[in-house]
C-alpha positions as CSV (number, residue, x, y, z in Angstrom):
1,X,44.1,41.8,51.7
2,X,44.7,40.8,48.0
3,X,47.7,39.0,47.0
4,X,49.0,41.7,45.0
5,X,49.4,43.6,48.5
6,X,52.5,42.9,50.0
7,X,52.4,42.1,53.8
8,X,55.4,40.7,56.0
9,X,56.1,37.3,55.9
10,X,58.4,34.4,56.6
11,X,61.6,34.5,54.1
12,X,64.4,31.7,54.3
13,X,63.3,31.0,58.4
14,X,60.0,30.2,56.8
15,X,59.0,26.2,57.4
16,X,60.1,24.9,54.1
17,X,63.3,25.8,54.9
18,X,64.0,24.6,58.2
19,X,62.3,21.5,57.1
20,X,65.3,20.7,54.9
21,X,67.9,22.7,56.8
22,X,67.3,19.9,59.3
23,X,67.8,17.4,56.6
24,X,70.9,18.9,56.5
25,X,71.5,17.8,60.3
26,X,70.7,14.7,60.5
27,X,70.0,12.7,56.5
28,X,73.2,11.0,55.2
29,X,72.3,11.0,51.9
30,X,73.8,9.8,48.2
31,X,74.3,12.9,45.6
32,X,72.3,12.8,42.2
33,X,74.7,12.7,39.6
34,X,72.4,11.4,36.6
35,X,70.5,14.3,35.1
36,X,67.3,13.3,33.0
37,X,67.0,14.4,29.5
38,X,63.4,14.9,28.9
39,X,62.7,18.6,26.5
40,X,62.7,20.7,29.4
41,X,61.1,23.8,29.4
42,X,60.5,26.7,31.6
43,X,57.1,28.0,32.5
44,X,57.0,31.7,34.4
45,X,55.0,31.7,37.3
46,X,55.1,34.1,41.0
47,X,58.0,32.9,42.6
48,X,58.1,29.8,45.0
49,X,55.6,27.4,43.3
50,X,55.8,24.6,45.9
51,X,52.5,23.0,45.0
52,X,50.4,22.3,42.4
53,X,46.7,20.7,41.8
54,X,44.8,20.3,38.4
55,X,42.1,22.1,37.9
56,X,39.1,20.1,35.9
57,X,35.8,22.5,37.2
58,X,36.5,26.2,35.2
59,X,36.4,25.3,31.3
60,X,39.5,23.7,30.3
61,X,41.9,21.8,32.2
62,X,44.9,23.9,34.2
63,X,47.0,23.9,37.1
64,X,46.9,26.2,39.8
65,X,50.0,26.9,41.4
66,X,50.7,28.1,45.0
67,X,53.3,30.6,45.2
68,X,55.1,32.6,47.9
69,X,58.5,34.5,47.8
70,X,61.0,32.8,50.3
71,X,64.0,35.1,49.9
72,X,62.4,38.3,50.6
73,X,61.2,39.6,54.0
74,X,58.4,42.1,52.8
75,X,56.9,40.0,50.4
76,X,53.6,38.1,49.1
77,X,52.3,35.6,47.7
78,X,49.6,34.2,45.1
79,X,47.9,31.7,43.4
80,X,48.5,31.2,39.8
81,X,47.3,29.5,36.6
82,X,48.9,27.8,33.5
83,X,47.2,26.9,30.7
84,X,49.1,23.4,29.7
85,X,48.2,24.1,25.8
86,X,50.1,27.3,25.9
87,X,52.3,27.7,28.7
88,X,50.4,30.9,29.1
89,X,50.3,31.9,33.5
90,X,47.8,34.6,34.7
91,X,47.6,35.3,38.8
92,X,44.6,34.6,40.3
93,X,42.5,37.3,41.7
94,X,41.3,37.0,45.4
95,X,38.6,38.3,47.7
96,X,39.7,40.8,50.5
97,X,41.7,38.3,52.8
98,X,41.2,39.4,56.5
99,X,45.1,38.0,56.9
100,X,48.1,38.4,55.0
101,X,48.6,35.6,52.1
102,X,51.2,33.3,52.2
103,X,50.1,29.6,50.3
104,X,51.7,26.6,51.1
105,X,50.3,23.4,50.7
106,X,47.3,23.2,48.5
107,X,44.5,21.2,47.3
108,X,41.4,21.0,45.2
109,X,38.0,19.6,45.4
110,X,34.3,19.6,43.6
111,X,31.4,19.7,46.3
112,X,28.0,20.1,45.1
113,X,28.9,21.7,41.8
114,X,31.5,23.7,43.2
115,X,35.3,23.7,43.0
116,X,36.9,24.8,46.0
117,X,40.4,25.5,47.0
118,X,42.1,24.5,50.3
119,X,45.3,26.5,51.0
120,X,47.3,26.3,53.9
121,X,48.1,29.7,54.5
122,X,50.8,31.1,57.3
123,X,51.5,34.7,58.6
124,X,53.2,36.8,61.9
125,X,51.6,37.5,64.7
126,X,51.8,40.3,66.7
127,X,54.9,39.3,68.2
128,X,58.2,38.7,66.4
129,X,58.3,34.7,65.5
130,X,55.4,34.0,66.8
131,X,53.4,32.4,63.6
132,X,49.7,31.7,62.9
133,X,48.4,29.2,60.6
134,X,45.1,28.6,59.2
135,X,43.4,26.8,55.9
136,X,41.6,29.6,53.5
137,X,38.7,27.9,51.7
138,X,38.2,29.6,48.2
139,X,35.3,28.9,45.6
140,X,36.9,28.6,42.0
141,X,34.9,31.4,40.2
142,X,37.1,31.0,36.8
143,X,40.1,33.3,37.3
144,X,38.5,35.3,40.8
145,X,38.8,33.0,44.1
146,X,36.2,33.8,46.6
147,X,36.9,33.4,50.2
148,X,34.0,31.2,51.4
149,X,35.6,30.6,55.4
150,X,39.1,30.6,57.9
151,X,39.8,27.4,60.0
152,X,41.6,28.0,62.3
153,X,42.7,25.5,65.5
154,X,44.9,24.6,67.7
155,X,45.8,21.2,66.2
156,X,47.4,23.4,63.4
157,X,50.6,23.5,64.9
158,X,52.8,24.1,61.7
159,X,50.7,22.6,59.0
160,X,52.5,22.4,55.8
161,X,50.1,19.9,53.4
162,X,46.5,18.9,53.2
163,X,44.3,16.8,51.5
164,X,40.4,17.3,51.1
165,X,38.4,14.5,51.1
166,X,34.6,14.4,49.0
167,X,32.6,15.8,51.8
168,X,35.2,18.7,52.7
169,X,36.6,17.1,55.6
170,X,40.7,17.0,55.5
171,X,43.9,15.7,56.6
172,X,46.8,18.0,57.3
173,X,50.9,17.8,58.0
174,X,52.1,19.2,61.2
175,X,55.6,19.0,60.2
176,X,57.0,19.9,64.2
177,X,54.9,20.2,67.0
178,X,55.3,23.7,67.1
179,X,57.1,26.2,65.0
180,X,59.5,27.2,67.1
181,X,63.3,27.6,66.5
182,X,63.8,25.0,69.6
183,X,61.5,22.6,68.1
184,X,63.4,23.2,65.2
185,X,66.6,22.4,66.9
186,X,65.8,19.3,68.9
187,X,64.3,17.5,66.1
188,X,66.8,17.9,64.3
189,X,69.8,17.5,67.0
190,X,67.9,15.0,68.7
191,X,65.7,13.2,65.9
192,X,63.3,14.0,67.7
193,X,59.7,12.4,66.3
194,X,57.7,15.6,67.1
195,X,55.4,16.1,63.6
196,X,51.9,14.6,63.8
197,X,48.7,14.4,61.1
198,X,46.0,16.3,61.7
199,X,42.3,15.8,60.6
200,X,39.2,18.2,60.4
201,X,35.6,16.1,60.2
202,X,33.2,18.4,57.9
203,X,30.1,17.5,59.7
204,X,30.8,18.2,63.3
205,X,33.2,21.1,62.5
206,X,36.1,19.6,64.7
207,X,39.4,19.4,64.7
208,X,41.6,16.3,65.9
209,X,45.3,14.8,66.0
210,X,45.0,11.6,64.5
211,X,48.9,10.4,64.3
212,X,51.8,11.6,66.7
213,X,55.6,11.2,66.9
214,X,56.1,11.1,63.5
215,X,59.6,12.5,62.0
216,X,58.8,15.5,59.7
217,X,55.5,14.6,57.6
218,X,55.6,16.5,54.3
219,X,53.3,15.4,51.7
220,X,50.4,13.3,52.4
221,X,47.5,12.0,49.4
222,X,44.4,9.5,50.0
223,X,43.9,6.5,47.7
224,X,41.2,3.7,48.5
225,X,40.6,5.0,51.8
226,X,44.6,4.6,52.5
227,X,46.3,7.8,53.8
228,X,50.1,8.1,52.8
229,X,52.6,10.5,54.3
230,X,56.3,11.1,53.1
231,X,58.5,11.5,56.5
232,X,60.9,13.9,55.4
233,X,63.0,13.1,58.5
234,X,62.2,9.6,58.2
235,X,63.0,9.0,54.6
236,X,60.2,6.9,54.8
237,X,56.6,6.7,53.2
238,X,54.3,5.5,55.8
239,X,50.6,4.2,55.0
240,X,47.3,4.2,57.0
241,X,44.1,3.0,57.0
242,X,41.5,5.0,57.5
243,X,38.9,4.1,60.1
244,X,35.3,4.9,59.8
245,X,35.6,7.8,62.0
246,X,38.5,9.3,60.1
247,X,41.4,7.9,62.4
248,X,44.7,5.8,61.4
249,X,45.6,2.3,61.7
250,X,49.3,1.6,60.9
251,X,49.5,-0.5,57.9
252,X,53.2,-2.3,57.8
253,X,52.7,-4.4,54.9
254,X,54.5,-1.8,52.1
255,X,57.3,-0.5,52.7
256,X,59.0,1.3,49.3
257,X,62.1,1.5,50.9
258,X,64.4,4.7,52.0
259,X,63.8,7.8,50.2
260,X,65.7,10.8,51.4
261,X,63.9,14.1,52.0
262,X,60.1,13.2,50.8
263,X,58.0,16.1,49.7
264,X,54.8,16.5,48.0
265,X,52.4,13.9,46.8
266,X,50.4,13.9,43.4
267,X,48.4,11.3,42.2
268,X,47.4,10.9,39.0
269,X,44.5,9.2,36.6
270,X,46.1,6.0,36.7
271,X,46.6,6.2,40.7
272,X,50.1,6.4,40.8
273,X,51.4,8.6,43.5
274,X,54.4,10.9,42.0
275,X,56.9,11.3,45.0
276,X,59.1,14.4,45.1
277,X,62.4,14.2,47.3
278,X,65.5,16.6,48.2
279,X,68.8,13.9,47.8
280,X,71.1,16.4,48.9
281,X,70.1,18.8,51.7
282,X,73.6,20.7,51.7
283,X,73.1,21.5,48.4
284,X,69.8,23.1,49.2
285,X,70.8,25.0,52.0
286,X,73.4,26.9,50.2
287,X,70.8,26.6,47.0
288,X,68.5,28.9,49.9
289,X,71.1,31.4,49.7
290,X,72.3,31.2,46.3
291,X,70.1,30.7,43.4
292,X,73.2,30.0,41.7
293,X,74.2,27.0,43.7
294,X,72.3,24.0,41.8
295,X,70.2,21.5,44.2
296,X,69.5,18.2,42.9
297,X,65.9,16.5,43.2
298,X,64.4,13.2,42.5
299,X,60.4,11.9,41.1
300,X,59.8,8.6,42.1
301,X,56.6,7.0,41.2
302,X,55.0,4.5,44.0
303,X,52.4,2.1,43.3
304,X,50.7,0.1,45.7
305,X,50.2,-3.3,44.2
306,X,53.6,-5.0,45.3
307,X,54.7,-2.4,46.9
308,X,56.6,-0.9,43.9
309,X,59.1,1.8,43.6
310,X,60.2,3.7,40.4
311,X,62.5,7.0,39.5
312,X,61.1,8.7,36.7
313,X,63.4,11.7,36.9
314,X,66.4,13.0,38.4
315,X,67.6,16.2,38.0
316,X,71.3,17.4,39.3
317,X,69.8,21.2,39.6
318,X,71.0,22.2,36.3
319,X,66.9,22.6,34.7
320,X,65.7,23.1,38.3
321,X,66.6,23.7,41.8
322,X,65.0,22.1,45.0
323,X,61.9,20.4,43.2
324,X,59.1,19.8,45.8
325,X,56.0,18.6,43.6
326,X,55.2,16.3,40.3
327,X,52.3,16.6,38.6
328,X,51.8,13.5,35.9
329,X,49.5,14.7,33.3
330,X,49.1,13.5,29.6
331,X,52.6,12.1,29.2
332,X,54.5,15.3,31.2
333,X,55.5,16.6,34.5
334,X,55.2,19.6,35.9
335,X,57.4,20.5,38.6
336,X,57.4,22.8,41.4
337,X,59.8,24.6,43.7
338,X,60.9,26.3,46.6
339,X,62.7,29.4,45.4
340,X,62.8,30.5,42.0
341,X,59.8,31.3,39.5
342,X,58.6,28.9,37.2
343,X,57.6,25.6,37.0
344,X,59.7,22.9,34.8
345,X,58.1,20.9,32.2
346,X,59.4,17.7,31.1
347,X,58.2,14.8,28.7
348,X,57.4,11.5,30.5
349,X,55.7,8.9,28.4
C-alpha cells in the first residue's frame, strides 16, 4: 500500500498523544514564557512531521521527514523531503507496503554503499484497539524508497524511536509495556515504570529487551558506544554503556538535571545531542484538540564532557506548536511536530 492510499489509523488515541496526555497526569512543570527570536520560517510538509534525519547518500544533502496525520481517523501517512537550499518539499514515493503506513520514529543509515531507512511504523489489527508495530527497512533510491524487509517481534511492544547502528543492528523505545488504554492509565495514575529499550542484533536476526522499568523512554541516540534515552515520564536523560554483546550498563556519572517531557534526540557534526521537550503538557493536550491553542516547547543542547546543559530555543507556541525534534545543521534548526504541517526553521549560530 503506497502512502498516498489512505488506510485507518490511530488519530489523537495514537501513542504520541497519550505519551504526553500522561505528562499531563503526573509532570508538575514551569510554563515557557520567553519566546526566541531567531527568523523563523515555515516550511510545508504532510502533516505531523515528528522526526527528522539528514540525508548525505542521494546527491545533495536533505532531510527526510516522517509524517503522519494525528487528528484524522481515516488517514495516512508519508515520508517527505526538503531541500534546505530552497525550502522546496516533495513526498517520497514508496514500494507496495504489505501494511498500512503510519511513520513514527525514524532513522537513517549507509551499509555497504547503500542508504537505508528505518521507520517505525504502527497500524490496527483486526480487532478494534488492538495495534501492531513493526520497523519497515527502505533503500534510499533518490526520491523512490524500496521496501527491502518487516521486523516484526514481540519485544516491540509500543516502539516509538530507534536508532541504527553501522552493521544494521538497532535500539528501540518501548514507551509502555503494552499499548493498552490500562497501561496507559496505571503509568500514569500510578508512575508506573513500565517502558523498556529494546535491541535487534543484525547478525543472529534476534530480538531482545535490554533495559526494563524505565518511565516513558522517548528519544534515544548512540554516541561513543554510549546509549542515551530521554524519560519523558522521568524528566530525565539516562546514559548507558554498551556492552560488547549490545546490552546496558547504567552509567550515573552525568546527570543534566530535570527536563520535563523529553522527546527526540539529534546529534549533530560536532556531537552535540539537540534535546526536544514538552514544558507544558496541559497546553498540549488542549493544543491536540485545538490547533489554535498554542503549546510551548524547549531545545536544549547536551554535551557530554562535564555533563553540560544548554537551551538554545524556547518557543511559547506562537511559531510552532508541540515541537518534538531539532535538527542542528549549518547554523539552523529544523523543527518537527506532532500535529500541524510544516517544519519551523530558525537561525542558530
Amino acid at each position: 500500500m503506497s502512502p498516498s492510499k489512505k488506510s485507518k489509523v490511530p488519530a489523537v488515541n495514537q501513542p504520541h498523544f497519550f505519551l504526553l496526555l500522561i505528562l499531563l497526569l503526573c509532570a508538575a512543570a514551569p510554563l515557557t514564557n520567553a519566546q526566541s527570536q531567531a527568523n523563523p520560517y515555515r516550511i510545508l510538509t504532510g502533516p505531523g512531521p515528528e522526526d527528522i534525519v539528514i540525508d548525505f547518500w542521494s546527491g545533495a544533502a536533505r532531510l527526510l521527514v516522517s509524517c503522519a496525520e494525528r487528528r484524522d481517523n481515516e488517514a495516512y501517512g508519508g515520508i517527505y523531503a526538503i531541500d534546505p537550499v530552497t525550502n522546496s518539499t516533495k513526498q517520497l514515493r514508496t514500494s507496495e507496503l504489505p501494511v498500512p503506513f503510519w511513520p513514527h520514529g525514524i532513522d537513517i543509515r549507509e551499509i555497504n554503499g547503500h542508504a537505508y531507512l528505518y521507520v517505525v511504523n504502527h497500524h490496527e489489527g483486526a480487532r478494534k484497539n488492538d495495534w501492531n508495530h513493526e520497523v519497515l527497512i527502505f533503500q534510499i533510491q533518490d526520491d523512490f524508497l524500496q521496501l527491502k524487509e518487516v521486523l516484526r517481534d514481540p519485544s516491540l511492544r509500543a516502539p516509538n524511536d530507534i536508532h541504527v547502528l553501522s552493521d544494521g543492528s538497532f535500539y528501540f523505545s518501548n514507551w509502555l509495556k503494552k499499548q493498552t488504554n490500562w497501561q496507559i492509565i496505571s503509568a500514569g495514575l500510578f508512575k508506573r515504570a513500565s517502558g523498556s529499550i529494546g535491541y535487534y542484533d543484525k547478525s543472529s536476526g534476534k530480538f531482545r529487551i535490554v533495559q526494563n522499568r524505565l518511565k516513558m523512554p522517548n528519544g534515544l541516540v548512540v554516541q561513543n558506544n554510549q546509549l542515551y534515552v530521554a524519560l519523558t515520564l522521568g524528566n530525565r536523560v539516562r546514559r548507558y554503556d554498551i556492552t560488547a554483546d549490545g546490552g546496558l550498563t547504567r552509567d550515573k556519572s552525568c546527570d543534566f538535571g530535570k527536563m520535563v517531557g523529553g522527546d527526540n534526540f539529534f546529534c549533530d557534526d560536532n556531537g552535540d545531542l539537540y534535546l526536544t521537550c514538552h514544558p507544558s503538557p496541559y497546553k498540549f493536550m488542549r493544543h491536540s484538540s485545538n490547533a489554535q491553542i498554542k503549546s510551548p516547547f524547549n531545545v536544549y543542547r547536551l554535551r557530554a564532557a562535564g555533563c553540560q546543559r544548554q537551551l538554545v530555543y524556547e518557543d511559547d507556541g506562537s511559531n510552532l506548536s508541540g515541537g518534538t525534534v531539532a535538527v542542528h545543521w549549518k547554523n539552523q534548526l529544523y523543527i518537527g511536530q506532532v500535529f500541524e504541517a510544516f517544519v519551523l526553521q530558525v537561525d542558530l549560530p
